[in-house]
Phi, psi and omega in degrees: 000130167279131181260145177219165184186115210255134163228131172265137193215147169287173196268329171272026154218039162307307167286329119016289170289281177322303182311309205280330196259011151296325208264000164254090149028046191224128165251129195295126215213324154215163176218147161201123204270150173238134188220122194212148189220117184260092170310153144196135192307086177302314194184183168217125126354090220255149179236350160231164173314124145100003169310299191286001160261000174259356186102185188235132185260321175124195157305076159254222192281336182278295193274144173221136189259117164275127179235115176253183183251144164255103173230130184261141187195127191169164198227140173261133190222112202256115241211130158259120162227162179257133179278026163251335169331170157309160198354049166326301194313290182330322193265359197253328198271336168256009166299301210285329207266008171281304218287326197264002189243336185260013167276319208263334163329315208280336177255047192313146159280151188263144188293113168317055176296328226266297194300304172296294172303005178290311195322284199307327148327309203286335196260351173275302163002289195285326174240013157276026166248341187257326169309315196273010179281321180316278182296324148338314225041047160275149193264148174265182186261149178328298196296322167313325168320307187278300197310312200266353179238306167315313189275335155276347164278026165244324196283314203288320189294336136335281197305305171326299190276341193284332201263338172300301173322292205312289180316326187276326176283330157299353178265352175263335178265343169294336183305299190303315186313303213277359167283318166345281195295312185284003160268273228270021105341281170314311175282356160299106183094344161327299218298293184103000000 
């Protein structure tokens, strides 16, 4: 019995997507690319009275058409394998565990850059505002106080977990990455 299994690939990473579900034994039997270009109309612009009584021209001097392109490009790629081959099972159980380890890869987290430099900004702030009060001699006021003692003991132990969160979820998708990378490594010669 033949098994078939359609994959959609960008055009510049077709060959790619062929190589890897070759190396599971599935051989590519059609690709075919699709490429479609949509105009479509944001809007039109009327620039005198009475343009639309006068007809519609396209882009002259009364009317003007905002036009962007829609272009959809991708290649469909449709792949066989036969389940009675040789380590059929094996290659089907190391598919199933790249595709389900190249999901969780995939979904890297982005680094709290933004949120540390808010902390670092506010807390640098905070203490070229208490140096100059030093040398000034002025005394603050309550909420300056809460302010200059609340906001960094709220903002870095934050800051802290948000980068502790980040490291554990990049080390889980590196992780994923690298069971990924040992199914199709393992499935190297399986194949034949």
């Amino acid at each position: 019995m033949t098994e078939y299994r359609t994959e959609r690939a960008e055009p510049s990473q077709a060959d790619n997507v062929a190589s890897i579900y070759s190396g599971f034994g599935r051989q590519l039997i059609d690709a075919q690319e699709v490429y479609n270009e949509n105009t479509v109309i944001d809007g039109v612009d009327v620039h005198s009275y009475g343009a639309f009584m006068q007809g519609f021209t396209g882009n002259d001097e009364k009317i003007n058409v905002r036009r962007h392109v829609d272009v959809t490009h991708y290649v469909i790629m449709k792949f066989a394998r036969d389940t009675a081959m040789p380590y059929y099972d094996r290659l089907a159980e190391l598919e199933r565990t790249f595709e389900n380890n190249l999901g969780i890869s995939a979904r890297r987290p982005n680094p709290p850059k933004v949120f540390t430099g808010i902390t670092a900004i506010g807390v640098i702030l905070i203490v070229i505002s208490v140096i100059m009060a030093v040398i000034n001699g002025t005394a603050a006021e309550g909420w300056e106080i809460a302010v200059c003692i609340g906001f960094p003991v709220i903002t870095i132990p934050v800051t802290v977990v948000r980068w502790l969160r980040y490291k554990k979820r990049s080390a889980a998708c590196d992780a994923a990455y690298e069971r990924a990378r040992q199914a199709l490594n393992g499935a190297d010669g399986l194949a034949g």
